[in-house]
mmCIF file as Biopython writes it, N, C-alpha, C and O atoms, coordinates in Angstrom:
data_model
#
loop_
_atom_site.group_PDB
_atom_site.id
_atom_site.type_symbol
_atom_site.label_atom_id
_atom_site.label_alt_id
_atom_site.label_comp_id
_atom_site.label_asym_id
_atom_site.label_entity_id
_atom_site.label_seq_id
_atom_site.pdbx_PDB_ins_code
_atom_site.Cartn_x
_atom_site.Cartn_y
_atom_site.Cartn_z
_atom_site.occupancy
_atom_site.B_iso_or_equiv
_atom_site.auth_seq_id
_atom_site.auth_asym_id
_atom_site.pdbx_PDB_model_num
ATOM 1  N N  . UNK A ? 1  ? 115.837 -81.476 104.220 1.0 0.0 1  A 1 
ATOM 2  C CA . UNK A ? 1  ? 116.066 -82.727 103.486 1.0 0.0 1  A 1 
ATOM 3  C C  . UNK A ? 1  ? 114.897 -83.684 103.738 1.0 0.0 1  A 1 
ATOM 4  O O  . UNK A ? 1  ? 114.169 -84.209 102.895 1.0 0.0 1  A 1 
ATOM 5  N N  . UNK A ? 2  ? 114.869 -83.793 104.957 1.0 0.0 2  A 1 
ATOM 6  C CA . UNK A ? 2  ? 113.146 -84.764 105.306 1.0 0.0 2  A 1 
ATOM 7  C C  . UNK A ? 2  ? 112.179 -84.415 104.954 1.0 0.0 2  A 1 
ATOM 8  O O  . UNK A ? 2  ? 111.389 -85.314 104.667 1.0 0.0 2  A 1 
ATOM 9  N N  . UNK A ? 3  ? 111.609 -82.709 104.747 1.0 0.0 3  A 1 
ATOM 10 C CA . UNK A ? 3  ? 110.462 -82.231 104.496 1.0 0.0 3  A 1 
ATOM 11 C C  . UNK A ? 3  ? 110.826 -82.913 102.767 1.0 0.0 3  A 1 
ATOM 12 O O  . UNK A ? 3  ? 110.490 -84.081 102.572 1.0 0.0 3  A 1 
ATOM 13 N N  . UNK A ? 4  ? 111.440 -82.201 101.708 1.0 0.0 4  A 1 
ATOM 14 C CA . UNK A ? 4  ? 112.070 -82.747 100.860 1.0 0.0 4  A 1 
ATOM 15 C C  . UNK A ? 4  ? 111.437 -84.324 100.035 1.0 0.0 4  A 1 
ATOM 16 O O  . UNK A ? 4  ? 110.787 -84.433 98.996  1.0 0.0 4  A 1 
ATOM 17 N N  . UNK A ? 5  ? 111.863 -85.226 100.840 1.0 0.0 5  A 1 
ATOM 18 C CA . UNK A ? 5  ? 111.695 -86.584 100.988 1.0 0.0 5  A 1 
ATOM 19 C C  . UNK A ? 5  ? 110.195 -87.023 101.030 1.0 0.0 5  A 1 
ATOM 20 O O  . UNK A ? 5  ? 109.574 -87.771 100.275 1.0 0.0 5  A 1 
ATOM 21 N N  . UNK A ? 6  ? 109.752 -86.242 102.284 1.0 0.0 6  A 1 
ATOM 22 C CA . UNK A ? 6  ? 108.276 -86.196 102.374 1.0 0.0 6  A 1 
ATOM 23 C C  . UNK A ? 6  ? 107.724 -86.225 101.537 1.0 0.0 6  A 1 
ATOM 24 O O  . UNK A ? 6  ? 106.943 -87.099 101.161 1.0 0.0 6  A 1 
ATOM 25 N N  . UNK A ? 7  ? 108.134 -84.863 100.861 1.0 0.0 7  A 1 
ATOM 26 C CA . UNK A ? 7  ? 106.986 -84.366 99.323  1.0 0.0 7  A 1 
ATOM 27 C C  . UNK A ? 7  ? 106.957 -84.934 98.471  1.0 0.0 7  A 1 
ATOM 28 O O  . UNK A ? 7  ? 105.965 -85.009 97.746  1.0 0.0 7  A 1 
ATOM 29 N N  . UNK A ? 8  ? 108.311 -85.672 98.227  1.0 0.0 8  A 1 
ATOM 30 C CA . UNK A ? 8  ? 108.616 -86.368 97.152  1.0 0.0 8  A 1 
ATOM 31 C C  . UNK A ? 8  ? 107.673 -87.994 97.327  1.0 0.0 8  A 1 
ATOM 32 O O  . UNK A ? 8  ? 107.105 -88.565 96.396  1.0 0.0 8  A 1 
ATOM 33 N N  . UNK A ? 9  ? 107.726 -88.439 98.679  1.0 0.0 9  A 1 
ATOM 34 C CA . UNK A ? 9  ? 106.451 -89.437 98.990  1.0 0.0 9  A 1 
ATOM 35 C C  . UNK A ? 9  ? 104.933 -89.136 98.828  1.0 0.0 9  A 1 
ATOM 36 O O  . UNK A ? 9  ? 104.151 -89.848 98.198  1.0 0.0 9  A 1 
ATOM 37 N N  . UNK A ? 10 ? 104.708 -88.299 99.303  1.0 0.0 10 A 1 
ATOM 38 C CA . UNK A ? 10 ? 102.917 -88.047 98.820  1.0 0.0 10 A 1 
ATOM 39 C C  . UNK A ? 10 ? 102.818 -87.278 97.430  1.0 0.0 10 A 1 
ATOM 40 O O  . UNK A ? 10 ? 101.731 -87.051 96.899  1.0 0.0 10 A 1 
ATOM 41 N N  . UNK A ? 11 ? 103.727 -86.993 97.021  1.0 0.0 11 A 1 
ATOM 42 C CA . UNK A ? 11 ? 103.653 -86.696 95.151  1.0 0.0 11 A 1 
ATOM 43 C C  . UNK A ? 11 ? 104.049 -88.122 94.306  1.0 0.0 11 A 1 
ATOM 44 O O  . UNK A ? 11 ? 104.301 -87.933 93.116  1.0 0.0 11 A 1 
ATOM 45 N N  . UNK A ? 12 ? 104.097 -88.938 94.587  1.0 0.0 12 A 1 
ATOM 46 C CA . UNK A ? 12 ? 104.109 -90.434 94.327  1.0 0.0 12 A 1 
ATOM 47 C C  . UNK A ? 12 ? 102.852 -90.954 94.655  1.0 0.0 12 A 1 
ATOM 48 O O  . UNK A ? 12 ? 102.062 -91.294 93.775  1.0 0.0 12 A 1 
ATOM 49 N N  . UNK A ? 13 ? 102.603 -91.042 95.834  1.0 0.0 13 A 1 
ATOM 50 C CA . UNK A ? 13 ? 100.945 -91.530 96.840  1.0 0.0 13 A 1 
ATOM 51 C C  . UNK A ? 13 ? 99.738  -90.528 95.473  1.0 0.0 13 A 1 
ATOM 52 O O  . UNK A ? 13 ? 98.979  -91.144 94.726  1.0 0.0 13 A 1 
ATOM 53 N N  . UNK A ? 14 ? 99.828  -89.464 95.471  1.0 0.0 14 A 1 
ATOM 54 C CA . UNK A ? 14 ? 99.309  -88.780 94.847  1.0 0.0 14 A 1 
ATOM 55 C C  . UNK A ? 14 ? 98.660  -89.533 93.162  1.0 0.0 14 A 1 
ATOM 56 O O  . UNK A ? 14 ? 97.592  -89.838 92.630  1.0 0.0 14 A 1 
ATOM 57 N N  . UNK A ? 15 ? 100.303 -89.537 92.846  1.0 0.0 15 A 1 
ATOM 58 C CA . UNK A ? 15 ? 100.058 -89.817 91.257  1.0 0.0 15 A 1 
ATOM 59 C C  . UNK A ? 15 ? 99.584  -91.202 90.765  1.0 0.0 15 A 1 
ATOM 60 O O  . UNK A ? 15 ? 99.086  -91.465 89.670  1.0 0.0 15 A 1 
ATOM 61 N N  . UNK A ? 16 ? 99.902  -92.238 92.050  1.0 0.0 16 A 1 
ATOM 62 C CA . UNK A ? 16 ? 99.281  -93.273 92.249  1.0 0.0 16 A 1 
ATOM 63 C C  . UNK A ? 16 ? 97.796  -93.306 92.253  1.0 0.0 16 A 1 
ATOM 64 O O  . UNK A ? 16 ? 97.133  -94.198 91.723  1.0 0.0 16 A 1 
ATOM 65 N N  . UNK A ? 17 ? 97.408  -92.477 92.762  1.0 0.0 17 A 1 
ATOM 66 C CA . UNK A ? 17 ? 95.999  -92.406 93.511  1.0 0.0 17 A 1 
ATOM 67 C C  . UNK A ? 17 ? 95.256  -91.508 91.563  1.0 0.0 17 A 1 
ATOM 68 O O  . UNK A ? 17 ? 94.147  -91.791 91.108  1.0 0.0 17 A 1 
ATOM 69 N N  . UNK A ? 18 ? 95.978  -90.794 91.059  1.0 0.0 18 A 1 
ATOM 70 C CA . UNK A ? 18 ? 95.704  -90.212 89.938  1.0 0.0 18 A 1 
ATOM 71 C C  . UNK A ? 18 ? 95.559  -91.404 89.116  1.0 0.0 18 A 1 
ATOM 72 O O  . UNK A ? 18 ? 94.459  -91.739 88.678  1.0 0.0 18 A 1 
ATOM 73 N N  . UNK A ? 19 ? 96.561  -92.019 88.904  1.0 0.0 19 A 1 
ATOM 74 C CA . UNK A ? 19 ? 96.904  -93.035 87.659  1.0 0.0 19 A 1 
ATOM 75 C C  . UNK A ? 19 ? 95.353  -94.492 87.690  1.0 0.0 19 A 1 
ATOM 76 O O  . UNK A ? 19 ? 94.675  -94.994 86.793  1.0 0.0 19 A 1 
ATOM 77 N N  . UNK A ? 20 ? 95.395  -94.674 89.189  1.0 0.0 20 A 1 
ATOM 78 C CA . UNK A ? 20 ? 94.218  -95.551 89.399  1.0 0.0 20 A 1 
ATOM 79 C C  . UNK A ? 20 ? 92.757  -94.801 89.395  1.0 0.0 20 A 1 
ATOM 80 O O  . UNK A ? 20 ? 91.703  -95.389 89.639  1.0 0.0 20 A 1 
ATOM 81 N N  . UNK A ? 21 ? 92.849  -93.661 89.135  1.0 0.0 21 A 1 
ATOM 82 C CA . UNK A ? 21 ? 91.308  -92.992 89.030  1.0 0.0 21 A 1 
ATOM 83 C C  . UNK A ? 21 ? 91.071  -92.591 87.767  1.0 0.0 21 A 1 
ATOM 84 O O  . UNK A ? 21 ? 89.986  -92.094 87.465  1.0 0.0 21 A 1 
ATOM 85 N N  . UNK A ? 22 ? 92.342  -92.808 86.631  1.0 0.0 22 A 1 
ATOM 86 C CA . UNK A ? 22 ? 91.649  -92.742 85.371  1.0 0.0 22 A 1 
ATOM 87 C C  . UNK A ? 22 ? 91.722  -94.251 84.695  1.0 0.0 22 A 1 
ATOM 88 O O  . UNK A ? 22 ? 91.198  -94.464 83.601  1.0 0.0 22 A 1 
#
């Protein structure tokens, strides 16, 4: 459930980091 949670936080951090680089 935490690993889970995790992924679901740096696949957010991620798409953030995507959305501001285009």
């Amino acid at each position: 459930m935490i690993k889970y949670i995790y992924n679901q936080m740096f696949y957010i951090q991620e798409c953030g980091d995507y959305l501001e680089g285009v």
